[in-house]
N, C-alpha and C positions, 0 to 999 in steps of 0.2 A: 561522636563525629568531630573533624576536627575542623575548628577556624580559624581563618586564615587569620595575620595577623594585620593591625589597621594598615601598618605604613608598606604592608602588601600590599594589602588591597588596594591603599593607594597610588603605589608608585604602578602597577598593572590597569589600574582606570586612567592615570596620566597618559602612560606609554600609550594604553588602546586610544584614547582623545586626540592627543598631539598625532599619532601616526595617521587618525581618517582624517583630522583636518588637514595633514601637512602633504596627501595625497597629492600626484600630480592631478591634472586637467584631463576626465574621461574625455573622449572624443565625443562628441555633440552633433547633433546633427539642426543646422542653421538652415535656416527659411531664411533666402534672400527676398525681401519687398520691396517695390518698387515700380513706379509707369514707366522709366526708362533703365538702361544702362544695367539691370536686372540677372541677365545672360552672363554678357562681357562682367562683371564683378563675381557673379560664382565661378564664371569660369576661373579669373584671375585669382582668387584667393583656393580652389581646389590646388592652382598650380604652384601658390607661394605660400600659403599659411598650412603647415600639417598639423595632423592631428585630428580634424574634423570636417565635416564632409557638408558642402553647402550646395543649395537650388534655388534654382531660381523661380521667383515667382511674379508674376504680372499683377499689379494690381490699380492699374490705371483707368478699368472700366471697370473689373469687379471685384469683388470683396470675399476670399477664401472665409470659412466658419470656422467658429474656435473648434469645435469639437476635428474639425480636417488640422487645425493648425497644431493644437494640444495633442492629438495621435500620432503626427508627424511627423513633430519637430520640438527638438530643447529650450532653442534660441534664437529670436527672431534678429534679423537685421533689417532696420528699417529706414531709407534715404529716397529723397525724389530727386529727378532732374528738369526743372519746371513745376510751378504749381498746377496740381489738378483737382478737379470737384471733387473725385472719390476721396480725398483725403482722408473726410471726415468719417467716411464709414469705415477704413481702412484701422485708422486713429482709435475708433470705437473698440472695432477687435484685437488691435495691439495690445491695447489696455484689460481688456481680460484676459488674453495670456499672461501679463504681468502679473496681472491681480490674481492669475493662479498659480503663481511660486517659478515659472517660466522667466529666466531673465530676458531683457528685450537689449538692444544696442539701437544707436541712431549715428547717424551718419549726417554731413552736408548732403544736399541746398534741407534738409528735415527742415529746418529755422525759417526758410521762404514762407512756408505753408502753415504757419504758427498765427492764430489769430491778431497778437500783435506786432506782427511785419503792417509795414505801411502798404496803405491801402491800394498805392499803384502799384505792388507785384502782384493783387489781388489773390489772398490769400484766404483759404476755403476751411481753416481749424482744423486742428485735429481731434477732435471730440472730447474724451474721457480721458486721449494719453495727457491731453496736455494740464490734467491735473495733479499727475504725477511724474513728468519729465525733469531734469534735473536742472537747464535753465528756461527764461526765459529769451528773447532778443532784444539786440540792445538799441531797438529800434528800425536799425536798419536791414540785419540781419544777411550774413554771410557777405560782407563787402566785397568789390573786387578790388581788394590791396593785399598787398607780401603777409604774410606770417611766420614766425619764425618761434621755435618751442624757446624758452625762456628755462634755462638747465637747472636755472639756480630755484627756481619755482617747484623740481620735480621731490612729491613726498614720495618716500621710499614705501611701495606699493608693490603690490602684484601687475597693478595696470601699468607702471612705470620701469617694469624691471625689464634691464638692459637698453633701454632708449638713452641715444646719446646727441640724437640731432633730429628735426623733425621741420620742414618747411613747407611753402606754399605760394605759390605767384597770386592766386586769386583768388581759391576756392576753399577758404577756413575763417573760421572765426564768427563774429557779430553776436554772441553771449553774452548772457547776465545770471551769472548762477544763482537759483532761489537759495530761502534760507534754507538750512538743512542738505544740503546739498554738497557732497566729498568732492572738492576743488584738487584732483591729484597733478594737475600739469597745466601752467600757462602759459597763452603766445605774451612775446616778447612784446608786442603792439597792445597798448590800451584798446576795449572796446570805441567804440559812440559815445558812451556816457563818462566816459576819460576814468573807466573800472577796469580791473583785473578781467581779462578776456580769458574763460576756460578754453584748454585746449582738450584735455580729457578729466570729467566730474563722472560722479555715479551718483546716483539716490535712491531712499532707499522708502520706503512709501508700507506701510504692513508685510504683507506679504510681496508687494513687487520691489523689483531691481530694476532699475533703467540705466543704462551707460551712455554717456554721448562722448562720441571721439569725433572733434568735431575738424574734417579734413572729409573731403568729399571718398569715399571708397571706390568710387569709379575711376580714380583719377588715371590708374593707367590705361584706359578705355580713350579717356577725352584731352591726354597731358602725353609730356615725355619724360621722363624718369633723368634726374638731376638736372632737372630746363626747370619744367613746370611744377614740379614737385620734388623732394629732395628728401635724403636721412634715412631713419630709421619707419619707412612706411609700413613696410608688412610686417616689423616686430611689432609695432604700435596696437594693430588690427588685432593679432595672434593673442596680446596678453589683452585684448576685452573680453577675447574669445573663450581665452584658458580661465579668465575670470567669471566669466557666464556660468560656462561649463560646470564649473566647481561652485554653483548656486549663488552668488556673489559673497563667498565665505573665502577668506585669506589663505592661504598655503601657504604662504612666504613669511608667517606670523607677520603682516602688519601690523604698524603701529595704530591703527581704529579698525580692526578687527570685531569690534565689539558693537561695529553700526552695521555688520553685515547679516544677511536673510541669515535666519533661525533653520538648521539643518532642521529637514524633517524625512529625512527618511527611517525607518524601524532601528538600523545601526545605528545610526547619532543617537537618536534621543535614545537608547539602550545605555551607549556609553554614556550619557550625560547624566542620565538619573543612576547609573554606577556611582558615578562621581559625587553627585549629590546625597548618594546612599551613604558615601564615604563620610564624607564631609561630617554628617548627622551621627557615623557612628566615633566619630573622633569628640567631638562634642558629649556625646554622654560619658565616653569615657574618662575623659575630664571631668565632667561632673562627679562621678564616681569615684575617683580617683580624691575631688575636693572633700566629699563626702566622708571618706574613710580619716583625712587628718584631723576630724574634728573632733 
């Protein structure tokens, strides 16, 4: 029989790797959450973000189950408008879709309803996400002041590709990115704590991914387009989305490509232990190879 030869074998486990990771963004199907504004943002983002197909879902009194959200749906979006009590159950079930390989996104006012928002927005936690969201608040959380993306801040990113301007009259900001936490774009405005104010982080937690783009997603519901908000909005939204999609795993070969969720579907980890197989047989043959000059 014959065998193939290594640096076949290798450059055919490169080529099969780089091609499923360098895949576009499958289409997704997103679970919009939310007590308000829930409707108007699936609708607005079916009409401006392609590729992936979002709904809306209420979750102001009650609390969808992972097994309904995990059958449903790829990718959650998840933003309030106003604190409310369900948060925390809301919060709860987020975080085991995360925790089961599901990436999540969040949106503004998410930061209001954060245990440590001060106590007169009366803020209800959000349970289990908030030990794996990617900031916290910078005490005040989501000010109502200007924002403006800061260019010179943007890592060359899948989340950042093609953004060239990104604003806000009032409804962005008030972050403090935990440690461990991928700072890929900041407003031009120091937070509260006179820090680096993320405008889009990801983190990345075992098996879960959380993205926070931190710009209200409802805005063309509650704003006017180049008034109240301005730039590159629905690219911004489209690459968390394409980012989600694709497990929180780079296409675009990023440069921290290597902090993103572990593929796990049958294909990857096939070609990855290919690769690995490879590797192992390059290794002895060099041994063998040492072996024989001696």
């Amino acid at each position: 029989m014959k065998i193939c030869s290594f640096r076949r074998a290798v450059a055919c486990a490169a080529f099969s790797v780089t091609a499923a990771l360098a895949a576009p963004a499958h289409a997704a199907r997103v679970g919009v959450l939310s007590n308000q504004y829930f409707a108007e943002t699936a609708a607005g983002f079916n009409a401006a973000v392609a590729g992936h197909a979002f709904t809306a879902i209420d979750v102001g009194a009650t609390t969808p189950s992972l097994a309904v959200l995990t059958a449903s749906y790829d990718v959650l979006l998840l933003f309030e408008d106003g604190t409310f009590p369900n948060a925390t159950n809301v919060g709860d079930v987020v975080a085991a879709f995360a925790n089961s390989g599901r990436p999540v996104v969040l949106g503004a006012f998410y930061d209001q309803d954060r245990t440590d928002t001060p106590p007169e927005v009366i803020p209800h936690g959000w349970g289990a996400l908030e030990t794996i969201d990617p900031n916290t608040t910078d005490g005040i959380a989501t000010p109502y002041a200007a924002r403006s993306l800061n260019t010179g801040t943007l890592v060359p990113h899948d989340l950042t590709a093609g953004l060239t301007a990104l604003s806000s009259a009032k409804f962005a900001g008030g972050n403090d990115a935990k440690p461990g936490t991928m700072v890929v774009a900041a407003w031009t405005q120091l937070n509260a704590r006179g820090k680096v104010d993320p405008a889009i982080a990801y983190r990345v937690t075992g098996g879960a991914c959380v993205i926070h783009v931190a710009i209200a997603p409802q805005y063309p519901a509650i704003g006017v387009a180049g008034v109240d908000y301005d730039g590159d909005f629905h690219r911004a939204w489209k690459n968390a989305f394409d980012f989600a999609a694709n497990g929180c795993a780079a296409a675009g070969g990023s440069a921290d490509a290597a902090t993103a969720i572990p593929a796990l579907s049958d294909s990857r980890l096939a070609l990855t232990a290919l690769l690995v197989a490879a590797i192992g047989f390059a290794q002895r043959r060099r041994l063998a190879w040492r072996a024989g000059r001696r």
